[in-house]
C-alpha positions in Angstrom: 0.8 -11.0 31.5 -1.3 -13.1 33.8 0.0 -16.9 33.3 0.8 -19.7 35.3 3.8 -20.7 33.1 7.0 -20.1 34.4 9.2 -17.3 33.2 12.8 -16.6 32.9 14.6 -13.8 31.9 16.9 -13.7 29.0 19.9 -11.3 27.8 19.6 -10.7 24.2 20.7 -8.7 21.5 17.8 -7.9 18.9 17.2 -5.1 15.8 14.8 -2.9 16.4 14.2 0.3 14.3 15.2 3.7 16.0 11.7 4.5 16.0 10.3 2.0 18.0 13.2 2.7 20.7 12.8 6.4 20.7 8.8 6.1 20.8 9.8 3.4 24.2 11.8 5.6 26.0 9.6 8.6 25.6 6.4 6.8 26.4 8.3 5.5 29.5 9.5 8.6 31.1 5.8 10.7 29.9 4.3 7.7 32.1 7.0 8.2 34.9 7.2 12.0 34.8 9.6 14.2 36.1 10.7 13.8 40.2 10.8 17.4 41.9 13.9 18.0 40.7 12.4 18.0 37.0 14.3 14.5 36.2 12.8 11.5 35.0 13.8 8.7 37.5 12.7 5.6 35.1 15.1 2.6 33.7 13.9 2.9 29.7 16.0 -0.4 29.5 13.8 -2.4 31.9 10.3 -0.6 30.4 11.9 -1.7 27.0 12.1 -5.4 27.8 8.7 -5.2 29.1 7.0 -4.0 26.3 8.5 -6.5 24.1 8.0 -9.3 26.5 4.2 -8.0 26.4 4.2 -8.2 22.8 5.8 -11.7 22.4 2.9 -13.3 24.8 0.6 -11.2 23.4 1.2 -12.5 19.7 1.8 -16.3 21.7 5.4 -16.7 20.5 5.5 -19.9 22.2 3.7 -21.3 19.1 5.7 -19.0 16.6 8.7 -20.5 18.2 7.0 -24.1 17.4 6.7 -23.8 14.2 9.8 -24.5 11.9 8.8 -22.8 9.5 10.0 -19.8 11.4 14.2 -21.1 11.6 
């Protein structure tokens, strides 16, 4: 996300099937791998939020959030 807008972060609660969160975290620790211990040092809650903060400005949700159509 390269954009001169400004940002803020935001504590939500959302739905998201168990699929999607299981496919996050395991994608997130495959891209962190395992430390020398053999543990995956990598905050699935944080890769999470990035994903779907990727998606939303991918899919320009400021516009989908325009549109009241969509309340």
């Amino acid at each position: 996300m390269n954009d001169d807008r400004e940002m803020i972060t935001v504590q939500v609660n959302l739905d998201i099937t168990v699929e999607a969160l299981q496919t996050v975290v395991a994608n997130a620790k495959e891209a962190a791998g395992k430390d020398e211990r053999g543990v995956y040092r990598v905050d699935t809650a944080d890769c999470l939020g990035k994903v779907i903060s990727q998606f939303l400005y991918d899919r320009d949700f400021d516009a989908f959030a325009r549109d009241m159509k969509n309340y």
